[in-house]
C-alpha positions in Angstrom: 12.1 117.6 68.8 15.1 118.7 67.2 17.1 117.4 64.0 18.0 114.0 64.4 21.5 113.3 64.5 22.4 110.0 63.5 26.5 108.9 63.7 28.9 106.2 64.9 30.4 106.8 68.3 34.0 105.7 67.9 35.0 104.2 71.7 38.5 104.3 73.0 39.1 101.0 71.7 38.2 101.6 67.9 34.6 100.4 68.0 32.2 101.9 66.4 28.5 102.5 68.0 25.6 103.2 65.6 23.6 106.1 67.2 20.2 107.8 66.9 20.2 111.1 69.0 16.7 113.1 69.3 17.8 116.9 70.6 15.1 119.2 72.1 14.5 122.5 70.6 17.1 124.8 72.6 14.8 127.7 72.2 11.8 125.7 73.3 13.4 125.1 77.2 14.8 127.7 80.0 17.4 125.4 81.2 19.3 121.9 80.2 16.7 119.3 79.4 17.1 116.1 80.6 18.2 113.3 78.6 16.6 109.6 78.1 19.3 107.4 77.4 17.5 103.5 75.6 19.3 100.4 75.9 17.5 97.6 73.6 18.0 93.9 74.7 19.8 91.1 73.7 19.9 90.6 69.4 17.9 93.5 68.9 18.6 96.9 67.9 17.5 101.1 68.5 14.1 100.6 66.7 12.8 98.7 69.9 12.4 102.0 71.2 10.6 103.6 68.0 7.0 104.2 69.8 8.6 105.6 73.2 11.3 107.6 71.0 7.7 109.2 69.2 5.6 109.5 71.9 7.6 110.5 75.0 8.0 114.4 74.3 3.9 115.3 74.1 3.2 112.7 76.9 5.5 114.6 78.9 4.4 117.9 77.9 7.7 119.3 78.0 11.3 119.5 75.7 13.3 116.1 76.6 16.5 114.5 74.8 16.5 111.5 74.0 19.4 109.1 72.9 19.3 105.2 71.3 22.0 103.3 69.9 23.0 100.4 68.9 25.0 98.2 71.5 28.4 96.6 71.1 28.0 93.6 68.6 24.3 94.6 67.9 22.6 96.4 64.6 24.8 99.0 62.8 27.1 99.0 65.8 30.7 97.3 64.9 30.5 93.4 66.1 32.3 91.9 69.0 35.6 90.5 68.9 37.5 88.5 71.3 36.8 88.9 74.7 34.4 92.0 74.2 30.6 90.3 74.1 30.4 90.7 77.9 27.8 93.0 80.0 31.2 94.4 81.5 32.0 95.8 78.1 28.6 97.0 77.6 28.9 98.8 81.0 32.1 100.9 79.7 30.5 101.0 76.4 27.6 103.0 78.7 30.4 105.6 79.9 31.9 106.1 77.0 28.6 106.9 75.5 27.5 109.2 77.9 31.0 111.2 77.9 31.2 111.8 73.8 26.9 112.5 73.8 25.8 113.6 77.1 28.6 115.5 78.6 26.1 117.5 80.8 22.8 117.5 82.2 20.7 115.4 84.1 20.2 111.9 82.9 17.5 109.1 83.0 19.2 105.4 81.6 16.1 103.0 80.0 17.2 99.6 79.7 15.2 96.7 78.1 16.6 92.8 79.2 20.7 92.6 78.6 20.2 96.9 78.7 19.4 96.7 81.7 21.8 94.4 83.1 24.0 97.3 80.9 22.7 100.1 83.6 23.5 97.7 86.6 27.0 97.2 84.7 27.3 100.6 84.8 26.1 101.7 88.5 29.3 99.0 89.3 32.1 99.8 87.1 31.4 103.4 86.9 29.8 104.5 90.5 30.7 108.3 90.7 30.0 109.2 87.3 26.2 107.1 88.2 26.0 108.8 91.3 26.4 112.5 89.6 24.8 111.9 86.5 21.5 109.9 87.0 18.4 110.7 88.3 16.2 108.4 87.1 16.3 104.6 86.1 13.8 102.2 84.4 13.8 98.4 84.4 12.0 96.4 81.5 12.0 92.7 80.9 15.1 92.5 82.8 17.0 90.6 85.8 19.6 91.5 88.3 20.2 87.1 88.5 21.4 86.4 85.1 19.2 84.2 83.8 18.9 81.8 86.5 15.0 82.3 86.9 14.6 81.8 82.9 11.7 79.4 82.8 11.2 79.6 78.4 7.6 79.0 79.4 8.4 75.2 80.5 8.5 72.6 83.9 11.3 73.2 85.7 12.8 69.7 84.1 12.8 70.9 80.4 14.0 74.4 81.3 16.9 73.1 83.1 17.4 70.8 79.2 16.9 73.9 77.1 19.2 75.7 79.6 21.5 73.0 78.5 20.9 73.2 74.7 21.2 77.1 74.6 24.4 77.7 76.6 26.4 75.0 74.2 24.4 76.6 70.8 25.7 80.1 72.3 29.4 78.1 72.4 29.1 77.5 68.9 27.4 80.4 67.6 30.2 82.9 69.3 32.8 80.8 67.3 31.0 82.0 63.9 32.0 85.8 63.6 30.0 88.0 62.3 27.9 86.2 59.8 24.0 87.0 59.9 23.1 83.7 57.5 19.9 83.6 60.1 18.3 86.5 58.3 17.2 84.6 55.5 15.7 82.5 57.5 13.7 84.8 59.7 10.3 84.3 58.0 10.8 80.8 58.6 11.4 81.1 63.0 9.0 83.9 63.1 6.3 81.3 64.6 9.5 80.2 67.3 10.3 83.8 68.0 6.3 84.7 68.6 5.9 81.9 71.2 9.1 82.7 73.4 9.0 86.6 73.4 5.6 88.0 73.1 2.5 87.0 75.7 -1.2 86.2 74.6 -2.1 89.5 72.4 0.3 89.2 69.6 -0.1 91.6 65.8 2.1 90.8 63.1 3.7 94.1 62.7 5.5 93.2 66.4 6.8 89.9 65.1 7.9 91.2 62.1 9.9 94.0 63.2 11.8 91.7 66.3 12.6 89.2 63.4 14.0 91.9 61.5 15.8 93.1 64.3 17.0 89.2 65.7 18.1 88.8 61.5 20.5 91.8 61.8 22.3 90.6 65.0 25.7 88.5 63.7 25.7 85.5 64.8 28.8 86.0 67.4 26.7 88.8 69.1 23.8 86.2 69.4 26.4 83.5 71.6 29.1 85.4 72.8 26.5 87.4 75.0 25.1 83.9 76.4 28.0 83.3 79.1 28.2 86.6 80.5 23.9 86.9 81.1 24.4 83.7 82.8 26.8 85.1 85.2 26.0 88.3 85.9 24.4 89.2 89.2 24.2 92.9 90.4 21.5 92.2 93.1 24.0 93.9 95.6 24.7 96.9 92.6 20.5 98.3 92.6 21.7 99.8 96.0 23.4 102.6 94.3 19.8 103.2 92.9 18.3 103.7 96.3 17.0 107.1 96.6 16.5 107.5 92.8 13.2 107.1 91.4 12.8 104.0 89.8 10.3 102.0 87.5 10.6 98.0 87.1 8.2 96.5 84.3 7.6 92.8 83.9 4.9 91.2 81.1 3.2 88.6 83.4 3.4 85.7 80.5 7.4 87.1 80.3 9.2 83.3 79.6 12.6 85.1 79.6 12.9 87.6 82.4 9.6 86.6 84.5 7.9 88.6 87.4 10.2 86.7 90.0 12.8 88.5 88.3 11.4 92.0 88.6 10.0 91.6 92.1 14.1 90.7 93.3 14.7 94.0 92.1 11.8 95.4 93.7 12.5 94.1 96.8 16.5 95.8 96.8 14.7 98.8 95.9 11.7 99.5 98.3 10.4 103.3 96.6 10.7 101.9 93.5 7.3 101.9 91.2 6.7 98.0 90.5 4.4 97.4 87.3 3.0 94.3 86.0 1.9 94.2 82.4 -1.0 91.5 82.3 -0.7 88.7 79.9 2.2 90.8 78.2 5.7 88.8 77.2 8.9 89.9 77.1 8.5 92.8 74.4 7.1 95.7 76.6 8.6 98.3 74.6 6.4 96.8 71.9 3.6 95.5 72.9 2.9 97.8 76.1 4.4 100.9 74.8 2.1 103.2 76.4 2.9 101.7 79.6 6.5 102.1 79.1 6.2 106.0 77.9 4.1 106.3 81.0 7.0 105.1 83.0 9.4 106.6 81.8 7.6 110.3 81.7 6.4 109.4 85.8 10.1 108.7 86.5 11.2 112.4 84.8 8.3 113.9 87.1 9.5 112.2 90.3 13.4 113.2 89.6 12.4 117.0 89.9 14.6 117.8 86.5 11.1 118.1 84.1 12.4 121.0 82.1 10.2 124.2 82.2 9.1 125.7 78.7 9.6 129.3 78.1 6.3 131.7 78.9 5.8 132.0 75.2 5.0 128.5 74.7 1.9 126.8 76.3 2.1 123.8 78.1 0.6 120.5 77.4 -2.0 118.7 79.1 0.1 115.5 81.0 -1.3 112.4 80.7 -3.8 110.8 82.8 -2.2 108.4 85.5 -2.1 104.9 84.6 -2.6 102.0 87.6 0.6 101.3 88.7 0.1 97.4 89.3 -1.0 96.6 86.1 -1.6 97.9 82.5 -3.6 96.9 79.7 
């Protein structure tokens, strides 16, 4: 990799967007190498991506670019205001992005839970620019149906209560501008956050680090993102993802975005590669990572746009093929 470049993205409407971007050596490739754009999910941050942002050049075996930042309202990005904390904003947010960073080239977008509802946001609103840009997409933890398949884990009785709970919580917390007061208290939720995000296999160092992540969000970011996740549905949107190679990942013990979710999308999009992460939560880019790497380097391969090294430099042995139905 090249030197990191670390900077705020100012948008069009004075918001700032913390981002992380990782060039590839220019002498190191004979033409543009293509660019891996991550989207983190709801109240976290870029460092969701940290394992995939390490690995992904050697497990390709070949230069890539790769580009994290912070959303809208999220870690060192400016916070929401008003009417902003909507996946609609996130969606122009994506443009925005991709026009200031990644002028050129080809592109593959990443998105993890309310990311990816960002990259159907996008294929909508923006739908040329998708069309001539991207050649790749993957899916993680995420729904095209809002979150009206969210189960937290419970009967449908006492999912339908919490339902309930959350979306009049989200009310208040939006109301409570950018105030973090909940990172104080992290240590204390850690248990709460290990039972509804992670699956069966759980280390600390995962906890800690989406605690850490959930304590940065302010708290308006936490509810003002609640309303628009409960409306959005882009089912009819993954057909402008036909003919793209596609990855869709899903943690079978996933309480927030379950496999029903991930199997609609598969179903809109026949050629795309389905995988199901056995007894694996919501946290894939965490506690799978390998598998996520892996789909995201098999995605690159299928597009066609793996950038060639120059004959002076040898090439690296890929990865052996992981089972595509489930991963360890």
């Amino acid at each position: 990799m090249g030197t990191v470049v670390s900077k705020p993205v100012r948008l069009k409407d004075g918001a700032r967007l913390y981002s992380v971007l990782h060039p590839a050596k220019a002498s190191a490739v004979s033409r543009r190498p293509i660019t891996v754009v991550l989207l983190h999910g709801w109240t976290l941050d870029n460092r969701l991506w940290r394992r995939q942002i390490a690995d992904l050049p050697e497990r390709l075996g070949a230069p890539v670019q790769i580009l994290a930042f912070d959303l809208r309202g999220h870690g060192r990005s400016d916070a929401t205001r008003g009417t902003t904390a909507t996946l609609e904003q996130l969606g122009d947010d994506l443009a925005e992005v991709i026009e200031q960073l990644v002028p050129r080239g080809p592109i593959v977008l990443a998105g993890h839970s309310l990311g990816g509802m960002a990259i159907m946001e996008y294929a909508h609103r923006h739908a040329a620019t998708f069309a001539r840009r991207v050649v790749g997409i993957v899916l993680v933890s995420t729904s095209a149906e809002g979150s009206s398949r969210t189960s937290y884990g419970l009967s449908p009785r006492l999912a339908r209560v919490m339902r309930v709970l959350e979306v009049q919580g989200a009310g208040l917390l939006a109301r409570s501008g950018a105030w973090r007061p909940h990172r104080r208290l992290m240590p204390l939720l850690a248990p709460g956050v290990r039972w509804l995000v992670f699956g069966h296999r759980v280390d600390t160092s995962w906890v800690a680090l989406t605690a850490s992540m959930v304590g940065n969000a302010p708290l308006c970011a936490i509810g003002g993102f609640r309303p628009s996740v409960d409306l959005h549905h882009r089912v009819e949107t993954l057909a402008a993802m036909r003919g793209l190679p596609v990855a869709v990942l899903v943690g079978t013990a996933d309480r927030l975005t379950p496999p029903a979710c991930a199997e609609t999308i598969a179903r809109e999009l026949p050629d795309a590669e389905l995988r199901l992460c056995d007894e694996a939560g919501h946290m894939l880019p965490i506690e799978r990572p390998d598998c996520v790497t892996d789909a995201i380097v098999s995605v690159i391969k299928r597009s066609g746009h793996k950038p060639r090294r120059t004959p002076r430099q040898r090439t690296a042995k890929p990865a052996p093929a992981k089972p595509t139905a489930t991963a360890a």
